[in-house]
C-alpha positions in Angstrom: 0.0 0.0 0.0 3.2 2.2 0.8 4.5 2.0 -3.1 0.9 2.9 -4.0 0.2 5.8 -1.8 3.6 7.5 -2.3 3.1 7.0 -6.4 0.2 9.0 -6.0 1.3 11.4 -3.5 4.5 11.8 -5.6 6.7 11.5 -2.3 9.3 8.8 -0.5 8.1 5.4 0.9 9.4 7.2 4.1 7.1 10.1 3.8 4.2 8.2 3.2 4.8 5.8 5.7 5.4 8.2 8.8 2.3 10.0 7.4 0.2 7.0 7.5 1.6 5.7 10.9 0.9 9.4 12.2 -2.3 9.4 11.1 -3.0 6.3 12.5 -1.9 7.7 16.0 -4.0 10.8 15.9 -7.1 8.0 15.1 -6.1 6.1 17.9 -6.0 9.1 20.5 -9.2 10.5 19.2 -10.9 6.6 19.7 -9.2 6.4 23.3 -10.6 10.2 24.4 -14.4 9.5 22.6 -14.5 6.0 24.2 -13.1 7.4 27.9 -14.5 10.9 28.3 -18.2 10.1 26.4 -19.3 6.9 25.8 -17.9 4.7 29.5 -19.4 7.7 31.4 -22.8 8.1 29.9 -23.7 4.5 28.6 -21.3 2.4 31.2 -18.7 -0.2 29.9 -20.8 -3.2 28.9 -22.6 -0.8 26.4 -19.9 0.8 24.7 -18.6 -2.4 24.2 -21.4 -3.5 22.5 -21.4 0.1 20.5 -18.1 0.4 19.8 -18.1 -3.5 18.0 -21.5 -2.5 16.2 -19.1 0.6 14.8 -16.1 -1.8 13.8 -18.4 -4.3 12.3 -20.4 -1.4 10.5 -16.9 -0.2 8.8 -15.6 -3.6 8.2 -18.7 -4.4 5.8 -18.2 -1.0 4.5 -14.7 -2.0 3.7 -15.8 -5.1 2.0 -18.7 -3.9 0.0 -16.0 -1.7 -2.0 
C-alpha cells in the first residue's frame, strides 16, 4: 500500500509511511478520548462495548462492499 500511496502522493516510501503511521496515531487518540471521556461515562462499559463492536463491524462491511 506504501509503493501505491507515495506513487500517488508523488513523495518517498518514508514520507508516506510516517504520514500514515501518524495518522493512525491521531485516530487512535481521538478513539481512546471518545470511548473514555463520552461513551464509558454516559452508557457504562458493557454498552460501549457492544457500541463500539457495532461501529467496527459497520466499517468492516463497508470496507468489504467496496
Amino acid at each position: 500500500i506504501f509503493s501505491v500511496a507515495s506513487k500517488i502522493n508523488g513523495s518517498d516510501y518514508g514520507t508516506v509511511a510516517s504520514n500514515a503511521y501518524g495518522l493512525d496515531l491521531l485516530g487512535a487518540a481521538t478513539g481512546a478520548l471518545i470511548l473514555t471521556i463520552y461513551l464509558i461515562p454516559i452508557f457504562g462499559f458493557g454498552w460501549s462495548v457492544v457500541i463500539t463492536g457495532i461501529f467496527n463491524l459497520i466499517l468492516a462491511l463497508c470496507g468489504r462492499i467496496r
